[in-house]
C-alpha positions in Angstrom: 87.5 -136.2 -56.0 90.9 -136.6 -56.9 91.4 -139.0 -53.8 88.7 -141.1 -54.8 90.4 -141.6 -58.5 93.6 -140.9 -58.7 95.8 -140.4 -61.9 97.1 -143.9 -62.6 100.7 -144.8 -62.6 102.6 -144.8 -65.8 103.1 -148.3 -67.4 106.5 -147.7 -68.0 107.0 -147.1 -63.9 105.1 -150.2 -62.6 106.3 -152.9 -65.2 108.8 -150.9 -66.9 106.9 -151.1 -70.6 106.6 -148.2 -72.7 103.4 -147.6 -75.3 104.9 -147.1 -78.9 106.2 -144.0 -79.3 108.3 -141.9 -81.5 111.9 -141.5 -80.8 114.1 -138.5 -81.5 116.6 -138.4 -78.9 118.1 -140.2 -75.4 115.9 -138.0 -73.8 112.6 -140.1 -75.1 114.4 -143.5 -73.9 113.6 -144.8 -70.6 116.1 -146.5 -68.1 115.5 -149.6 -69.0 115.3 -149.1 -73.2 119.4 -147.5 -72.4 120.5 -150.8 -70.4 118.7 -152.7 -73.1 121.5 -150.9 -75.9 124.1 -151.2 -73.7 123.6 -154.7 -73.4 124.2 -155.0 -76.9 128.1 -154.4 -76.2 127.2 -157.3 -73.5 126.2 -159.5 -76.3 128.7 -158.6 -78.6 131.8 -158.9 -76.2 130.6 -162.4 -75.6 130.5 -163.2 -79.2 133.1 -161.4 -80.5 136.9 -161.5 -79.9 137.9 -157.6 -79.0 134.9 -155.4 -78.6 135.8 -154.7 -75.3 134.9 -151.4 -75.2 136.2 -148.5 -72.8 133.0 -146.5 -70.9 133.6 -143.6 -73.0 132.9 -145.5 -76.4 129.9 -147.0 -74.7 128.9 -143.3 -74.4 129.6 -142.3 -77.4 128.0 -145.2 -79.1 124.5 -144.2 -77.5 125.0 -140.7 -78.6 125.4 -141.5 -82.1 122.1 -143.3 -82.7 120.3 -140.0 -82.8 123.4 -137.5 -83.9 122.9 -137.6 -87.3 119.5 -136.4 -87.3 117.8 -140.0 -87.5 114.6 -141.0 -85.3 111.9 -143.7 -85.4 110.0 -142.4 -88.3 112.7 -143.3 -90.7 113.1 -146.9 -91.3 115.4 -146.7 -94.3 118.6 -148.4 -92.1 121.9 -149.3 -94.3 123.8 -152.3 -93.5 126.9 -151.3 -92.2 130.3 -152.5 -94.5 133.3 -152.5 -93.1 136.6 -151.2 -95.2 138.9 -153.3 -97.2 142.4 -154.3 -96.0 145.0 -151.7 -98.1 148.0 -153.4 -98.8 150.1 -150.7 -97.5 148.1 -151.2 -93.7 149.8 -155.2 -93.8 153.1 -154.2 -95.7 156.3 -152.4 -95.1 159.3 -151.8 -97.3 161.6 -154.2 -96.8 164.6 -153.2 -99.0 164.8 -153.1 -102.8 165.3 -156.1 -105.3 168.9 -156.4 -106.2 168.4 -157.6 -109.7 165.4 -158.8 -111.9 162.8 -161.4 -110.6 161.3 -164.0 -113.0 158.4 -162.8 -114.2 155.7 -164.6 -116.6 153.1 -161.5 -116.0 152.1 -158.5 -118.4 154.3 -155.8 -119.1 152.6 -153.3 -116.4 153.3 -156.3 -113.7 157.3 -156.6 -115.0 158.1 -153.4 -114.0 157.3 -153.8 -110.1 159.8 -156.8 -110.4 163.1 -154.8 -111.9 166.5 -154.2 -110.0 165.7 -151.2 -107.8 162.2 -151.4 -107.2 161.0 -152.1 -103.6 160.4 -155.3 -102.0 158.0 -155.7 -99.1 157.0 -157.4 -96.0 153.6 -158.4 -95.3 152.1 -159.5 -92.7 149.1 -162.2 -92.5 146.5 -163.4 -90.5 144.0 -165.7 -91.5 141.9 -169.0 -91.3 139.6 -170.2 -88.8 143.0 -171.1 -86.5 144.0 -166.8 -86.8 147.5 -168.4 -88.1 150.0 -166.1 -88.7 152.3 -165.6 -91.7 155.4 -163.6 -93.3 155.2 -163.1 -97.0 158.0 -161.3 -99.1 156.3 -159.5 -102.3 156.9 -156.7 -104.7 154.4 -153.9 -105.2 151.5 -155.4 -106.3 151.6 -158.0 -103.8 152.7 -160.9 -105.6 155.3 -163.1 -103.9 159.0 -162.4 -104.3 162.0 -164.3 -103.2 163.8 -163.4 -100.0 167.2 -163.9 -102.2 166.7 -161.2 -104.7 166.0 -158.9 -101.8 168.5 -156.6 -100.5 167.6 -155.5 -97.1 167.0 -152.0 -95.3 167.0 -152.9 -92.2 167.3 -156.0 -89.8 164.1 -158.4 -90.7 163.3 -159.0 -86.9 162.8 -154.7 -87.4 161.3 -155.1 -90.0 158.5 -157.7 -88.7 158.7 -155.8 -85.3 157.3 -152.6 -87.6 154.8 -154.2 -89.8 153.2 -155.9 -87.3 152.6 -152.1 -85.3 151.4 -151.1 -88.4 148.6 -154.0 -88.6 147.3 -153.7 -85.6 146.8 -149.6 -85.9 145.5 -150.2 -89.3 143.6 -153.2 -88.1 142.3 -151.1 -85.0 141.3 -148.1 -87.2 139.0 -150.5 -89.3 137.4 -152.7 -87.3 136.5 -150.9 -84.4 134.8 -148.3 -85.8 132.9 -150.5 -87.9 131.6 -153.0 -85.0 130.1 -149.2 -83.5 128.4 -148.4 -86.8 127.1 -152.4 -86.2 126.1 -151.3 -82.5 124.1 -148.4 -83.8 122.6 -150.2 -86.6 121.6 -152.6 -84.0 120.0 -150.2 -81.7 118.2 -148.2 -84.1 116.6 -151.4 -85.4 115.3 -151.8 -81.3 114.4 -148.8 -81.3 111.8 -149.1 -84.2 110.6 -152.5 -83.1 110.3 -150.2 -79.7 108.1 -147.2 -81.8 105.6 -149.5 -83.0 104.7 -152.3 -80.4 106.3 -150.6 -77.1 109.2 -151.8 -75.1 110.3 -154.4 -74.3 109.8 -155.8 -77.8 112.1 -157.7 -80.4 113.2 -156.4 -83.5 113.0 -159.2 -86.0 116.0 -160.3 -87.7 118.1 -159.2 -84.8 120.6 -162.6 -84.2 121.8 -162.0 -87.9 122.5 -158.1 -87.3 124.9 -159.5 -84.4 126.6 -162.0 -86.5 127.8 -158.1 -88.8 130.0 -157.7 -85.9 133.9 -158.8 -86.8 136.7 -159.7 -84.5 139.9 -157.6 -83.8 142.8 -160.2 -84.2 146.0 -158.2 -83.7 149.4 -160.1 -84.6 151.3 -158.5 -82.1 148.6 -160.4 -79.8 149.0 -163.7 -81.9 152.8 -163.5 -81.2 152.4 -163.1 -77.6 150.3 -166.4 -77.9 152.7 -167.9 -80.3 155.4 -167.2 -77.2 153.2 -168.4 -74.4 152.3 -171.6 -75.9 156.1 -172.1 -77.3 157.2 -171.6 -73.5 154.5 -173.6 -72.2 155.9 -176.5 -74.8 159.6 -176.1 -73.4 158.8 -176.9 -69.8 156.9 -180.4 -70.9 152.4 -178.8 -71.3 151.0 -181.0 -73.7 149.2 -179.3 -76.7 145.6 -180.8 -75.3 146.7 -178.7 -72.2 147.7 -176.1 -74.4 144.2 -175.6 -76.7 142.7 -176.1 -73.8 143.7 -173.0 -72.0 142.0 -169.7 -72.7 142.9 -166.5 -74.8 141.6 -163.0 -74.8 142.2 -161.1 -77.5 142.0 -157.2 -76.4 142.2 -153.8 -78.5 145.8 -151.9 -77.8 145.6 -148.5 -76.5 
């Protein structure tokens, strides 16, 4: 009688394991497999400077490890690679050279240097210390002096607007890409999931996290540059200084 054997409980309710299993959707993940991928933003936040992540990407993100038609039977994943910096995402016009630069370079390159032709300001962050510099170029990005330059518009404008369009730029490239990471990530779970249950490690998975990159904005790096110059003026040693901390966020 059914009393005398009754159907036994799940393993996924009474440890929360699942058997392997194929995967095509949410719907075939457990409640414990989605805090598991959610946890990956956990990770990542901790590791990375600005992934903080709104609810509604974290949403999004589990949507989009099934959307395009993938589940567990393929294992064919691509590496995420995130986009180049264009020059014109770091750079703004700054004014237009007001005569000939010197020039040493090939007779395509001479022509970007010539009276009339536009002079930029770029932008730069870089180096392990996210230092943050001004360059003067012409068109291709080669360095110009500020004294050939005549100006459009005030250069604290100028810097004000380039530094806008960085982050955008800088907002549109990395963020996306760290999601494509998170996916990458989870569908790599998801498979080590299929074929020896849940929970289970995907091998290989601490140098999938180290794919994500960090969002350093200058408009941040300025604030910073401000706090620590004020901080200075009222007598805070530097020690004091590095050793206060600073979170770098995504704008909205």
């Amino acid at each position: 009688m059914s009393s005398e054997h009754p159907t036994p409980t799940p393993a996924r309710d009474a440890a929360g394991v699942v058997p392997p299993k194929t995967y095509r959707s949410t719907r075939d993940l457990s409640a414990g497999q989605l805090v598991s991928l959610r946890d990956l933003w956990k990770t990542a936040e901790s590791m990375v400077k600005g992934m903080e992540m709104p609810e509604s990407t974290i949403t999004e993100f589990e949507k989009a490890i099934f959307v395009d038609g993938w589940d567990s039977t393929d294992d064919s994943l691509m590496e995420p690679k995130i986009a180049d910096r264009k020059f014109l995402h770091t750079s703004i016009v700054a004014g237009r050279f007001t005569e000939d630069l010197p020039n040493k370079g090939k007779p395509q390159e001479l022509a970007a240097r010539k009276a009339g032709q536009p002079a930029y300001l770029k932008v730069h962050v870089g180096g392990p210390a996210e230092s943050l510099g001004w360059l003067w170029t012409d068109a291709q990005g080669r360095m110009a002096n500020k004294a050939y330059i005549g100006m459009a518009q005030d250069e604290g404008e100028l810097m004000r607007k380039v530094v806008l369009r960085y982050d955008k730029a800088e907002k549109q490239r990395v963020l996306p890409y760290n999601a494509e990471v998170a996916v990458f990530i989870a569908r790599h779970r998801i498979l080590a999931w299929s074929t020896a249950g849940f929970p289970s490690r995907a091998v290989g998975e601490d140098n999938r996290f180290e794919l994500f990159k960090p969002l350093v904005l200058p408009s941040r790096l300025l604030q910073e540059h401000r706090r620590i110059a004020e901080l200075m003026d009222v007598g805070v040693t530097s020690s004091q200084v590095d050793a206060t901390s600073v979170m770098y966020q995504p704008l909205a």
